[in-house]
PyMOL Python script that loads the backbone (N, CA, C, O; Angstrom):
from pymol import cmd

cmd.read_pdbstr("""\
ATOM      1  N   UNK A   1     -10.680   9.817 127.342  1.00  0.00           N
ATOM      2  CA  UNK A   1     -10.866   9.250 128.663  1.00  0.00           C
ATOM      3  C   UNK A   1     -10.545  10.351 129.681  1.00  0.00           C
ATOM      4  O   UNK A   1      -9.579  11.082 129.464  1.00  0.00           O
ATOM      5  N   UNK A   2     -11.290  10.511 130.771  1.00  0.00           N
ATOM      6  CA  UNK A   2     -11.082  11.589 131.596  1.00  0.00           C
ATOM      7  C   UNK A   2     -10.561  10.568 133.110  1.00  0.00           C
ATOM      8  O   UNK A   2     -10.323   9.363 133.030  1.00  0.00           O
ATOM      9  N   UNK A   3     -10.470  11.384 134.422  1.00  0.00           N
ATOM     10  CA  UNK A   3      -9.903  11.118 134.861  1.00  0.00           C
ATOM     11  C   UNK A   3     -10.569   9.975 136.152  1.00  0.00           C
ATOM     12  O   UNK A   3      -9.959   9.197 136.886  1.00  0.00           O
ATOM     13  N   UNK A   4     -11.919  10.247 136.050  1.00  0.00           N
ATOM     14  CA  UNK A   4     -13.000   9.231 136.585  1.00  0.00           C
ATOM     15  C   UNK A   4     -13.127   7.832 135.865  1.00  0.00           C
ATOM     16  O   UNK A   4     -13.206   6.756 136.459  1.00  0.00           O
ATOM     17  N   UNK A   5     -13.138   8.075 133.977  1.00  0.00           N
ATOM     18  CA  UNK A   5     -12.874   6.975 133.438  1.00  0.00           C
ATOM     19  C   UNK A   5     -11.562   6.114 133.662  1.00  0.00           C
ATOM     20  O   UNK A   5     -11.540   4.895 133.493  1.00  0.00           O
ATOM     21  N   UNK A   6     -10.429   6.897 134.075  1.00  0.00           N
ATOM     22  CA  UNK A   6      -9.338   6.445 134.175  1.00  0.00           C
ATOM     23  C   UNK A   6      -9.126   5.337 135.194  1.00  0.00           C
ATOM     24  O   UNK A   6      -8.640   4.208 135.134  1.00  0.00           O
ATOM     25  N   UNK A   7      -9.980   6.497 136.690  1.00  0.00           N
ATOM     26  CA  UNK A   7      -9.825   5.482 137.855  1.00  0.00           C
ATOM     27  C   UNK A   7     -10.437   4.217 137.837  1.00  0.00           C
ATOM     28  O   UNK A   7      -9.930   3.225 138.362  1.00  0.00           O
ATOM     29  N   UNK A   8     -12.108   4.229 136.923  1.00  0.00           N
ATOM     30  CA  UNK A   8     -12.749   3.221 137.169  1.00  0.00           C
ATOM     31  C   UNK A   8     -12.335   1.789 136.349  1.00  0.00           C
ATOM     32  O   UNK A   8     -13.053   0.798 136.485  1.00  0.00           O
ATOM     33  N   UNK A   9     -10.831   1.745 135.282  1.00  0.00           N
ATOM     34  CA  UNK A   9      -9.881   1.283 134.359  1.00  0.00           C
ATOM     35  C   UNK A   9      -8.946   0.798 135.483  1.00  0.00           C
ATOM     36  O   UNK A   9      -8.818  -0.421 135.604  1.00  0.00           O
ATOM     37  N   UNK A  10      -8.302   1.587 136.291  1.00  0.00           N
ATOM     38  CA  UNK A  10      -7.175   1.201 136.729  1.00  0.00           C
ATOM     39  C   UNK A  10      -7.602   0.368 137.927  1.00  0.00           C
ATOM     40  O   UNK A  10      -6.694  -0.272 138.459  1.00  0.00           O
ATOM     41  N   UNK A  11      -8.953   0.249 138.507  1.00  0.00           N
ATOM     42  CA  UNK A  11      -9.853  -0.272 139.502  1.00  0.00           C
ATOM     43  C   UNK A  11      -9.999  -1.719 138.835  1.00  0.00           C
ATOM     44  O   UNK A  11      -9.726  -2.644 139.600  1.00  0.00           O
ATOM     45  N   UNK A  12     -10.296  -1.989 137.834  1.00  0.00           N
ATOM     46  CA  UNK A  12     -11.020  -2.944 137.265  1.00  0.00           C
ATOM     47  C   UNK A  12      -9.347  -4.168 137.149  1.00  0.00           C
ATOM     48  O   UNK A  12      -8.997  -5.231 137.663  1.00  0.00           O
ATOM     49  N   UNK A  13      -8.748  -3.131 136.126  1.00  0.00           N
ATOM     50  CA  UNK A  13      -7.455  -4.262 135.975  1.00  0.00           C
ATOM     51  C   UNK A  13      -6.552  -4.640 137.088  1.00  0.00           C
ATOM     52  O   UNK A  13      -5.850  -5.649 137.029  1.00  0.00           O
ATOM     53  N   UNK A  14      -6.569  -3.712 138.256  1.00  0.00           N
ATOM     54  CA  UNK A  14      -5.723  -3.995 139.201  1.00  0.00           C
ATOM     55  C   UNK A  14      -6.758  -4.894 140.426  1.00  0.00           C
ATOM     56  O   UNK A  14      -6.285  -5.352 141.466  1.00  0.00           O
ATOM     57  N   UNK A  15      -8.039  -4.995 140.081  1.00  0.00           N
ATOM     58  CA  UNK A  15      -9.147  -5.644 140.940  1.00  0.00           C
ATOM     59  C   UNK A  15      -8.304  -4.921 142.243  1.00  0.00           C
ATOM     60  O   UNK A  15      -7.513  -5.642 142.853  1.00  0.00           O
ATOM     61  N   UNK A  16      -8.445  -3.728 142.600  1.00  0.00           N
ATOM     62  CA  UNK A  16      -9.081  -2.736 143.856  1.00  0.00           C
ATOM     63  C   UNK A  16     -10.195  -2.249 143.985  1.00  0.00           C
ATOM     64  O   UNK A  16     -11.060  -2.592 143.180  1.00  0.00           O
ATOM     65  N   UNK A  17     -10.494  -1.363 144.970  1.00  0.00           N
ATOM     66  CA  UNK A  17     -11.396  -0.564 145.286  1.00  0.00           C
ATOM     67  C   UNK A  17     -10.939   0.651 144.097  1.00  0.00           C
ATOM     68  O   UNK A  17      -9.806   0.897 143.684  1.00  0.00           O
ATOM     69  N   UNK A  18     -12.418   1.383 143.671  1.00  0.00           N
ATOM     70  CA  UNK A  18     -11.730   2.450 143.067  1.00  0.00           C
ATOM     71  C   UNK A  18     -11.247   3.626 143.520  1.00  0.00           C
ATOM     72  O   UNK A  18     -10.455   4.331 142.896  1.00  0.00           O
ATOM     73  N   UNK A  19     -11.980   4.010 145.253  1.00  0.00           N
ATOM     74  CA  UNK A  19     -11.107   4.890 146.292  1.00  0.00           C
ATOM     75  C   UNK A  19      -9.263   4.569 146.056  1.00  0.00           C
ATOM     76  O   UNK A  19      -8.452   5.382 145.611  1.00  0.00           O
ATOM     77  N   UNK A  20      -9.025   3.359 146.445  1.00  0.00           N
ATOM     78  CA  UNK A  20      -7.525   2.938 146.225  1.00  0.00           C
ATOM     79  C   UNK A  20      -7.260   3.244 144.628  1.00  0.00           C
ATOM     80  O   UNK A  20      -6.148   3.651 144.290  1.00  0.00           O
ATOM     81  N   UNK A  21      -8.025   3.096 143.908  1.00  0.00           N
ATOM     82  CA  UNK A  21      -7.456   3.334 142.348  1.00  0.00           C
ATOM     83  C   UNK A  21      -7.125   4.918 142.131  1.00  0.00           C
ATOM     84  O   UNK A  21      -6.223   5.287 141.380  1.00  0.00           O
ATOM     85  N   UNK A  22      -7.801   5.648 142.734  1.00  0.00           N
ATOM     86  CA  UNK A  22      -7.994   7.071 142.511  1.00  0.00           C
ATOM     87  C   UNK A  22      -6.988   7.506 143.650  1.00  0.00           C
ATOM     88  O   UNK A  22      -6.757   8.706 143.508  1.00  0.00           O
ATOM     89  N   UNK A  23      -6.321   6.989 144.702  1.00  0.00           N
ATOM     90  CA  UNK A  23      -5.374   7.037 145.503  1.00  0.00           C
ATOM     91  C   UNK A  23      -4.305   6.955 144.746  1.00  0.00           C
ATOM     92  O   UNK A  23      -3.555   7.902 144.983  1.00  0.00           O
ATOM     93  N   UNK A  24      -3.897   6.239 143.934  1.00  0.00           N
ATOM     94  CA  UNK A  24      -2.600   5.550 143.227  1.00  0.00           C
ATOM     95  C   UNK A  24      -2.006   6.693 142.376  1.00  0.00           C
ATOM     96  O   UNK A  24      -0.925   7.281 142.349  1.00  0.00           O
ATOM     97  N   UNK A  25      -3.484   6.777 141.505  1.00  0.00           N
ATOM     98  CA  UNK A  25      -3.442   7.833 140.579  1.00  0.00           C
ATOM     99  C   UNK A  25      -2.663   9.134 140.685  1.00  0.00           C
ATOM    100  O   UNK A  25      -1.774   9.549 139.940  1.00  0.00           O
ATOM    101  N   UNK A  26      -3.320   9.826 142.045  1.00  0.00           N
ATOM    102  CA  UNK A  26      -3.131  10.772 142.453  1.00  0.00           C
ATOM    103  C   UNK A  26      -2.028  11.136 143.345  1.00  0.00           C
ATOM    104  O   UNK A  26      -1.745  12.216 143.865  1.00  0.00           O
ATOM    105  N   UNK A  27      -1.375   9.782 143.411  1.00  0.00           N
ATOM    106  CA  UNK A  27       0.213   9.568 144.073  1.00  0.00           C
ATOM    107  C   UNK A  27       0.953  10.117 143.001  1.00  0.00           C
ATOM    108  O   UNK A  27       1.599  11.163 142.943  1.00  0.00           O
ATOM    109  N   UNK A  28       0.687   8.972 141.913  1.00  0.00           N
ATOM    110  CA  UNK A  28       1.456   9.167 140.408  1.00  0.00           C
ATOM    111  C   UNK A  28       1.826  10.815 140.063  1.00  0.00           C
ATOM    112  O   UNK A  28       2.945  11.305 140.213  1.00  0.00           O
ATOM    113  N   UNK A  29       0.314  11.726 139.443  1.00  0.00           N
ATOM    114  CA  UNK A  29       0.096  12.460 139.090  1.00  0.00           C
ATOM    115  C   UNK A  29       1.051  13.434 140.467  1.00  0.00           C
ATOM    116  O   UNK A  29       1.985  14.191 140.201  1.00  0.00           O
ATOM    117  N   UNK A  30       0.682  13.245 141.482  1.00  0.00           N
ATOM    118  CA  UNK A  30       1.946  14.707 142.387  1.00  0.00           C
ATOM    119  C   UNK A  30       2.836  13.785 142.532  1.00  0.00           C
ATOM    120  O   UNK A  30       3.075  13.972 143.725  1.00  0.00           O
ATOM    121  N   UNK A  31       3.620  12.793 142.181  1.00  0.00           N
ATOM    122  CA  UNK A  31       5.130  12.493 142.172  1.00  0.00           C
ATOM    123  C   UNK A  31       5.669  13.300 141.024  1.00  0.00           C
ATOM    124  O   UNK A  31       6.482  14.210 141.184  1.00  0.00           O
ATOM    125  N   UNK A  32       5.121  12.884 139.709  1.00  0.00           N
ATOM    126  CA  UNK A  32       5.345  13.631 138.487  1.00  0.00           C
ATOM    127  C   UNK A  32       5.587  14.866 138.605  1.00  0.00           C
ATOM    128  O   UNK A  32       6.494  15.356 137.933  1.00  0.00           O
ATOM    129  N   UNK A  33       4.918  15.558 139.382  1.00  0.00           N
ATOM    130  CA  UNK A  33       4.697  17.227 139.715  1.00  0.00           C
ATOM    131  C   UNK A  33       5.466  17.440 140.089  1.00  0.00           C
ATOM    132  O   UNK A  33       6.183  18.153 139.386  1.00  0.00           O
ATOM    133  N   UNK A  34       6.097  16.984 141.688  1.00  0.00           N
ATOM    134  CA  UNK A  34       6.946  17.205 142.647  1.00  0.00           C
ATOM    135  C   UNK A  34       8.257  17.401 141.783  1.00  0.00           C
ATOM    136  O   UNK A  34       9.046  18.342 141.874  1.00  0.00           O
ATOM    137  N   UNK A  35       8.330  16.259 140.879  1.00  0.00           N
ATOM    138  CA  UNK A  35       9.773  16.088 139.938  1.00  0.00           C
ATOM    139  C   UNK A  35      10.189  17.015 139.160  1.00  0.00           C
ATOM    140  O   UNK A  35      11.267  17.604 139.250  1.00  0.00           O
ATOM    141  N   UNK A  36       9.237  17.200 138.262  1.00  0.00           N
ATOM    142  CA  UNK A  36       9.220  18.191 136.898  1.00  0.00           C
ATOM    143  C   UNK A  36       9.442  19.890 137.872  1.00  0.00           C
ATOM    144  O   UNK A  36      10.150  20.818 137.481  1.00  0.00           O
ATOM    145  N   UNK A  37       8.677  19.872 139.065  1.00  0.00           N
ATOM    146  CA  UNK A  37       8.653  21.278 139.825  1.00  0.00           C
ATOM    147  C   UNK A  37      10.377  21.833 140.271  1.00  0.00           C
ATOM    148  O   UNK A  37      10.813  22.978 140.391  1.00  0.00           O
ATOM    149  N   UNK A  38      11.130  20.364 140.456  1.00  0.00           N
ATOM    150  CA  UNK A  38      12.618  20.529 140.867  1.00  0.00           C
ATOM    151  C   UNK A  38      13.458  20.347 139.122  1.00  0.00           C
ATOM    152  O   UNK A  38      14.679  20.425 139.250  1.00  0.00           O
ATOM    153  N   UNK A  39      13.142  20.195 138.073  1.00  0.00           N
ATOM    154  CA  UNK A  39      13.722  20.352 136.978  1.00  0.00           C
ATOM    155  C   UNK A  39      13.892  19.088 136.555  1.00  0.00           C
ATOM    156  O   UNK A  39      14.340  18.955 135.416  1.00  0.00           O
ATOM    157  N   UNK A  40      13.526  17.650 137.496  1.00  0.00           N
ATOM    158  CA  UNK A  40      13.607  16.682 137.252  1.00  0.00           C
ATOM    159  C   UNK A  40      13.183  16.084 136.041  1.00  0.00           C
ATOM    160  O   UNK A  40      12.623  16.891 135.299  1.00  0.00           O
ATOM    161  N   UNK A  41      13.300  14.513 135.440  1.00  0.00           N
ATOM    162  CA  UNK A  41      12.396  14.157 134.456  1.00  0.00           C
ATOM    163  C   UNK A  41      11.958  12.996 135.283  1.00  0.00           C
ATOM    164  O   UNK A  41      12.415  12.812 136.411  1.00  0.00           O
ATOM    165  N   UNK A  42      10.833  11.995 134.579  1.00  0.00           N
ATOM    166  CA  UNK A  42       9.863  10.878 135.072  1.00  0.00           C
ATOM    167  C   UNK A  42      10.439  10.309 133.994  1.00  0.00           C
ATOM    168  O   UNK A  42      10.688  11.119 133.102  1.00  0.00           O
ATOM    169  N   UNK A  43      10.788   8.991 133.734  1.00  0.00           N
ATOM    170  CA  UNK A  43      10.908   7.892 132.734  1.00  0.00           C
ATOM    171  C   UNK A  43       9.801   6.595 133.301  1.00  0.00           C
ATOM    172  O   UNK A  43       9.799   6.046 134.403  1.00  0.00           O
ATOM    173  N   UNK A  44       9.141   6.419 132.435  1.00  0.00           N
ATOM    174  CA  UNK A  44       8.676   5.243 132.789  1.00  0.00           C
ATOM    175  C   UNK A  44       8.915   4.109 131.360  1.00  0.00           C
ATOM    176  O   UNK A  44       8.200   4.225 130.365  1.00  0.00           O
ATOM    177  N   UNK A  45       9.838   3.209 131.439  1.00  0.00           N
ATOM    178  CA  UNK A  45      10.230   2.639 130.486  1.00  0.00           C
ATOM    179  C   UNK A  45       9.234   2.085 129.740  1.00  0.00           C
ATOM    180  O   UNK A  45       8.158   1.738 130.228  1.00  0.00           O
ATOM    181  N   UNK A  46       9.619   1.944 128.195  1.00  0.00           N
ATOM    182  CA  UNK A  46       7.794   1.561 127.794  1.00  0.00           C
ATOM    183  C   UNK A  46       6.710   2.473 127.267  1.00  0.00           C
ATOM    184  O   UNK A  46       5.887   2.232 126.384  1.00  0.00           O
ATOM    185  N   UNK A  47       6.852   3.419 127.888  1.00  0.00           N
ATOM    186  CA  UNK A  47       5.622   4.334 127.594  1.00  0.00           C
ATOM    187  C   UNK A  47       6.219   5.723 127.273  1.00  0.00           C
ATOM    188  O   UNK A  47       5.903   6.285 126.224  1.00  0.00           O
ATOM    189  N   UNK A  48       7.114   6.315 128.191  1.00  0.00           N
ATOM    190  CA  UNK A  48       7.407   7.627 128.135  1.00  0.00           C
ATOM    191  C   UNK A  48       8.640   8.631 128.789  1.00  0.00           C
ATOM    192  O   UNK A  48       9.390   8.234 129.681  1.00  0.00           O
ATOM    193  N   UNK A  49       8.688   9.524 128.393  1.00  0.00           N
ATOM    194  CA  UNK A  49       9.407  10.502 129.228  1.00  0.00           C
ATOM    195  C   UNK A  49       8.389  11.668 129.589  1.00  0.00           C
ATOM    196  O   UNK A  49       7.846  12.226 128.635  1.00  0.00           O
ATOM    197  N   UNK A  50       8.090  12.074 130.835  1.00  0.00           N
ATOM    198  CA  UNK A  50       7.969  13.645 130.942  1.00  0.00           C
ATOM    199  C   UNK A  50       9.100  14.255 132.089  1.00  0.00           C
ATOM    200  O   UNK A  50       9.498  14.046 133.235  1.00  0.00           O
ATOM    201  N   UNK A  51       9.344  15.278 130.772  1.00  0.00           N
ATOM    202  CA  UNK A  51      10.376  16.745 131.459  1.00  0.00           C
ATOM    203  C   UNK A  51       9.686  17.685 131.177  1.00  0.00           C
ATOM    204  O   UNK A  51       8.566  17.839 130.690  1.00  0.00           O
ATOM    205  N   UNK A  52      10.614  18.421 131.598  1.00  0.00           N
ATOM    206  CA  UNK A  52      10.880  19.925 131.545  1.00  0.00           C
ATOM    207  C   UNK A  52      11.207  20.595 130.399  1.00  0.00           C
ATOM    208  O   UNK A  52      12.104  20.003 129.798  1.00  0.00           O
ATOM    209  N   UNK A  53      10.782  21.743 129.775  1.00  0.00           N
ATOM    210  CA  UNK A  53      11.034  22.582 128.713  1.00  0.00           C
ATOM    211  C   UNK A  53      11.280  23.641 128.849  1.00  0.00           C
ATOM    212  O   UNK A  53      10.792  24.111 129.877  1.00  0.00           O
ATOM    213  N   UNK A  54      12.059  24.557 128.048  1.00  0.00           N
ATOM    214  CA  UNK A  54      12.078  25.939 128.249  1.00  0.00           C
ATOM    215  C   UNK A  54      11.659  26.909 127.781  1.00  0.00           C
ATOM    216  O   UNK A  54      12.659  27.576 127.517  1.00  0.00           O
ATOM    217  N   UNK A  55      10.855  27.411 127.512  1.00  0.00           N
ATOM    218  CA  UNK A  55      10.450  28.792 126.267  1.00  0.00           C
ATOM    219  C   UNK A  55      10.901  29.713 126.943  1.00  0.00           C
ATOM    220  O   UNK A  55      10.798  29.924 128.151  1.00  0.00           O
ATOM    221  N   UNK A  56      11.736  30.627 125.647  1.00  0.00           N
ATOM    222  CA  UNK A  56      12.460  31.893 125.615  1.00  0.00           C
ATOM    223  C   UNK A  56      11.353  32.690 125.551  1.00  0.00           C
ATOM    224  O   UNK A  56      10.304  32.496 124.936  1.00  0.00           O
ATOM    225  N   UNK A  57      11.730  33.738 126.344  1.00  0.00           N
ATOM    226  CA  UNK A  57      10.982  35.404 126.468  1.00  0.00           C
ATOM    227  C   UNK A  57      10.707  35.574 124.784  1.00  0.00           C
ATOM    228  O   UNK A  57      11.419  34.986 123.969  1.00  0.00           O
ATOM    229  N   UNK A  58       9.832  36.259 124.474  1.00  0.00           N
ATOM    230  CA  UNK A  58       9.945  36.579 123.304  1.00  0.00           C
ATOM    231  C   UNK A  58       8.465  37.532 122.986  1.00  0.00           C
ATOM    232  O   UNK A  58       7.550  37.476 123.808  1.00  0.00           O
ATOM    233  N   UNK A  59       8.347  38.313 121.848  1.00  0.00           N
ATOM    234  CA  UNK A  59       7.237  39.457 121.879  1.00  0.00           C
ATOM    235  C   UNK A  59       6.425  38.927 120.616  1.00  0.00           C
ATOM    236  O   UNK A  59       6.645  38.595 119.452  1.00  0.00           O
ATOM    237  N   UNK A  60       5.238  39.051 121.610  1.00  0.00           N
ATOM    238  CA  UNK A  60       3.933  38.571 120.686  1.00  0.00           C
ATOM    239  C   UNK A  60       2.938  39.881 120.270  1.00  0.00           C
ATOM    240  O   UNK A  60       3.547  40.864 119.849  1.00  0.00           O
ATOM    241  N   UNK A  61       1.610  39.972 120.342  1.00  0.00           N
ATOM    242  CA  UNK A  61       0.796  40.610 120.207  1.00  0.00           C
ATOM    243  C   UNK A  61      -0.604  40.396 120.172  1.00  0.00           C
ATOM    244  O   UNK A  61      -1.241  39.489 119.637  1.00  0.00           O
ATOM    245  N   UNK A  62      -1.017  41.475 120.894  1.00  0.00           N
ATOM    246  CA  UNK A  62      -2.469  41.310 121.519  1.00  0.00           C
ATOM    247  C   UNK A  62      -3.510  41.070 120.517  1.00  0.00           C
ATOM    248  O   UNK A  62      -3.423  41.744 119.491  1.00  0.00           O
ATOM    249  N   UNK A  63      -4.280  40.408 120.598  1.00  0.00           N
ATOM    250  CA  UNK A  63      -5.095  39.997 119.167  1.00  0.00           C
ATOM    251  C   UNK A  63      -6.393  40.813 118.948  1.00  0.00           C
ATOM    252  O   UNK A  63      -7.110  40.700 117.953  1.00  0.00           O
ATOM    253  N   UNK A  64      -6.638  41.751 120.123  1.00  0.00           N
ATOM    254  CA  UNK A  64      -8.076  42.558 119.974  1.00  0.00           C
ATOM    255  C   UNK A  64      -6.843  44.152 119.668  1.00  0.00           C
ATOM    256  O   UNK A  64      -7.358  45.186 119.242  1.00  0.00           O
ATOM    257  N   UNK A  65      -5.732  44.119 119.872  1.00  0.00           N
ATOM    258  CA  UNK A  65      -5.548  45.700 119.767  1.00  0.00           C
ATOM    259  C   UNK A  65      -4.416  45.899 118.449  1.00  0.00           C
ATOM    260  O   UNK A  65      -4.207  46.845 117.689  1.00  0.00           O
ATOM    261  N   UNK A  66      -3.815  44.547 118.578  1.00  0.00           N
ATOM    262  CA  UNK A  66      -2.377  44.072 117.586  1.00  0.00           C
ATOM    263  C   UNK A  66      -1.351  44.901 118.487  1.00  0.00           C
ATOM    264  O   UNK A  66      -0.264  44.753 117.929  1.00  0.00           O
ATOM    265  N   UNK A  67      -1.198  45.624 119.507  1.00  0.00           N
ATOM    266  CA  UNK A  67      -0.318  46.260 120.676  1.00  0.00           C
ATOM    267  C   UNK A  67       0.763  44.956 120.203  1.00  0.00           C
ATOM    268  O   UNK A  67       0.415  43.809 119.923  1.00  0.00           O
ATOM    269  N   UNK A  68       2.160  45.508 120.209  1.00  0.00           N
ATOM    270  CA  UNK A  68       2.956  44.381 120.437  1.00  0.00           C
ATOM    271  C   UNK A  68       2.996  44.152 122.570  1.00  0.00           C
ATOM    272  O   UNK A  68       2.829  45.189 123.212  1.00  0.00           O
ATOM    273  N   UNK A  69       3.171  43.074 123.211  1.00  0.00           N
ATOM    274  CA  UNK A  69       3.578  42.825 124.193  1.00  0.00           C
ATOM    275  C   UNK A  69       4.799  41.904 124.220  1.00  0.00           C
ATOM    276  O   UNK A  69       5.164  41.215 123.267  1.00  0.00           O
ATOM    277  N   UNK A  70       5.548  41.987 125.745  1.00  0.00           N
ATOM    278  CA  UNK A  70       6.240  41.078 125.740  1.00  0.00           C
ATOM    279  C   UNK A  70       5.748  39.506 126.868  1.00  0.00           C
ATOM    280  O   UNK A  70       5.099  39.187 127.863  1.00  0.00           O
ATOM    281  N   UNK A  71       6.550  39.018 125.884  1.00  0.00           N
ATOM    282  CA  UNK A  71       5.759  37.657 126.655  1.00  0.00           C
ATOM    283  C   UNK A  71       7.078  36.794 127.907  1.00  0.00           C
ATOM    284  O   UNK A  71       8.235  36.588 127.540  1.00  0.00           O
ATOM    285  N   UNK A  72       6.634  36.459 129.146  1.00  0.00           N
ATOM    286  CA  UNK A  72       8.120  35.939 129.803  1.00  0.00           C
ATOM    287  C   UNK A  72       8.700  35.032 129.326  1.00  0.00           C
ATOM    288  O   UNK A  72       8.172  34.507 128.346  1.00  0.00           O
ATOM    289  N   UNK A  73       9.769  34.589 129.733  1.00  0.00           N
ATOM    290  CA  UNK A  73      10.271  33.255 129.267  1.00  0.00           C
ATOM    291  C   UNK A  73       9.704  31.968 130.535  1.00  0.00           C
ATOM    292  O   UNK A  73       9.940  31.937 131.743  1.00  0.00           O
ATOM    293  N   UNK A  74       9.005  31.134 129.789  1.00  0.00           N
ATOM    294  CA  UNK A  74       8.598  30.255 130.726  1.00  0.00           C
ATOM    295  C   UNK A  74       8.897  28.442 130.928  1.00  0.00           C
ATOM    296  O   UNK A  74       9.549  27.851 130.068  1.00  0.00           O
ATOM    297  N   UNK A  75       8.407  27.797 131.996  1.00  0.00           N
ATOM    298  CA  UNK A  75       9.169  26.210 131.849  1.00  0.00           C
ATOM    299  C   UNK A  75       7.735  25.399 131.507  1.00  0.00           C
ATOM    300  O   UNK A  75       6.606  25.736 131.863  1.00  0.00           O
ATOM    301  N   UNK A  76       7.946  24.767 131.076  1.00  0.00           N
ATOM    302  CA  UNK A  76       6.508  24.237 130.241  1.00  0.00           C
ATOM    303  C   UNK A  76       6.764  22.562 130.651  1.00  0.00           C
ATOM    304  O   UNK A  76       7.885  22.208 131.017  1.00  0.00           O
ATOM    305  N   UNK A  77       5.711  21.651 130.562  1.00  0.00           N
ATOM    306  CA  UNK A  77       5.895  20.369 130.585  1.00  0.00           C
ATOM    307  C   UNK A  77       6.008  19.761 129.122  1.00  0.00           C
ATOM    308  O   UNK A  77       5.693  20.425 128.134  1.00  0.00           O
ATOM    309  N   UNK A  78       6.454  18.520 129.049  1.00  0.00           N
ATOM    310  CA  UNK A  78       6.692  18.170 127.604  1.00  0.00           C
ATOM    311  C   UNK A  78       6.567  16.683 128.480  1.00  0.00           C
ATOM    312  O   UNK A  78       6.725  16.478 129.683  1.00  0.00           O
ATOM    313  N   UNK A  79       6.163  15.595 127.189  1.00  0.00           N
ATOM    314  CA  UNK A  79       6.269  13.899 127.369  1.00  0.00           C
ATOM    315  C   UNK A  79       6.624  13.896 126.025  1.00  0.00           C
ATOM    316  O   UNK A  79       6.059  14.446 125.079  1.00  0.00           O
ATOM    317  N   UNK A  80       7.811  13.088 126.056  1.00  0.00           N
ATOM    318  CA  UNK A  80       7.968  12.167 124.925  1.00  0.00           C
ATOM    319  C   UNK A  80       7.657  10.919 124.846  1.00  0.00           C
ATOM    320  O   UNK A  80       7.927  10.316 125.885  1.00  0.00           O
ATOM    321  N   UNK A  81       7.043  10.072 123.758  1.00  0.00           N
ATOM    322  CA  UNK A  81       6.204   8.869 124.120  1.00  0.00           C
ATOM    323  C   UNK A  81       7.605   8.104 123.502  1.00  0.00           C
ATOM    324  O   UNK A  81       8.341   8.504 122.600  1.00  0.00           O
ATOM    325  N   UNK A  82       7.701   6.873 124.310  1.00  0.00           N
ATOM    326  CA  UNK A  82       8.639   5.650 124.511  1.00  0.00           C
ATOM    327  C   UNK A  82       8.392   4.883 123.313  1.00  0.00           C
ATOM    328  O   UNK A  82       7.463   5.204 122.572  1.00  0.00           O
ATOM    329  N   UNK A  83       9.174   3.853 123.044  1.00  0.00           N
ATOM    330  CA  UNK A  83       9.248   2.996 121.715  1.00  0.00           C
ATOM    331  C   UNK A  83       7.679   1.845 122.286  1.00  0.00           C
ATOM    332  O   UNK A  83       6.852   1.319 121.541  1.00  0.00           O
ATOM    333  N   UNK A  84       7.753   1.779 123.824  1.00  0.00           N
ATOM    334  CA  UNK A  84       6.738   0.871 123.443  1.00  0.00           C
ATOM    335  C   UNK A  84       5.353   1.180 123.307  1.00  0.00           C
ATOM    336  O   UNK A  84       4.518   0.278 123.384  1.00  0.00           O
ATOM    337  N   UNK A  85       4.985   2.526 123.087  1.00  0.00           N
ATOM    338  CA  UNK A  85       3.681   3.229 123.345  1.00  0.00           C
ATOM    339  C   UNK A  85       3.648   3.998 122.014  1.00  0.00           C
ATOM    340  O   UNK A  85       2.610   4.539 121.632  1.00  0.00           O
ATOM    341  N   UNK A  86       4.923   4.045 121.230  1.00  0.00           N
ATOM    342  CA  UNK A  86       5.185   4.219 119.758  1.00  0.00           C
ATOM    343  C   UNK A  86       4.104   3.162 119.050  1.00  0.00           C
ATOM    344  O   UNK A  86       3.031   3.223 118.451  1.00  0.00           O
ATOM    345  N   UNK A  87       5.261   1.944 119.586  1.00  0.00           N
ATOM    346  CA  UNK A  87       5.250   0.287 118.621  1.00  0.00           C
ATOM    347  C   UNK A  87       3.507   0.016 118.731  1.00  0.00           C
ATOM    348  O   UNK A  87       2.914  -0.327 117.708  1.00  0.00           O
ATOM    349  N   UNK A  88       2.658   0.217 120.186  1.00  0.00           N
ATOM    350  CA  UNK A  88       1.550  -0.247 120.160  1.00  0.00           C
ATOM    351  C   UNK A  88       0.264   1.010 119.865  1.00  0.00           C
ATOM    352  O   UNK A  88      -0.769   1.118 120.526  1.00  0.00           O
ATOM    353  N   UNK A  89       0.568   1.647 119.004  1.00  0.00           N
ATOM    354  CA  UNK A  89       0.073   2.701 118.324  1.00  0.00           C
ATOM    355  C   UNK A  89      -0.351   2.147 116.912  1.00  0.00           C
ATOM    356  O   UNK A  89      -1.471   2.113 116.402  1.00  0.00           O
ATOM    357  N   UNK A  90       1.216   1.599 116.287  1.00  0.00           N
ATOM    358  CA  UNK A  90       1.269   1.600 114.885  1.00  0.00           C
ATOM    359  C   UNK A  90       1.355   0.228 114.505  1.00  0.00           C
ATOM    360  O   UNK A  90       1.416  -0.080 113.315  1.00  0.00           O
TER     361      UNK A  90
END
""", "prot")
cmd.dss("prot")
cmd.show_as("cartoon", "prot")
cmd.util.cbc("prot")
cmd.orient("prot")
């Protein structure tokens, strides 16, 4: 599902406009941002966690030369999925 399919889903079940559906969305999606950008996490009970991660600096290598490089240490996003988005999986 992409993110047009998404809006025209969240339009239908919430009976809005899908301008307002694609509004909501896009609240959601930069609240999340705003959070994770300050080190924060998002819980939404039910479904999930997304935080913050850390990857350590560490040396890889270039795949057209095999050159070793070094790579930075960077903050990555991560979601962990909730018991109830587990439970209605399986």
């Amino acid at each position: 599902m992409n993110k047009a399919e998404l809006v025209d889903h969240i339009a239908a079940e919430a009976e809005i406009t899908k301008v307002a559906a694609g509004r909501a969305l896009d609240a959601l999606i930069d609240g999340v941002k705003a959070t994770l950008k300050k080190d924060g996490s998002v819980t939404l009970v039910g479904f999930g966690t997304f935080l913050v991660g850390k990857r350590t600096a560490r040396t890889g290598r270039n795949p057209r030369t095999g050159a070793a490089i070094k790579i930075k240490a960077a903050k990555i996003p991560k979601f962990r999925a909730g018991k109830g988005l587990k439970d209605a999986l399986n």
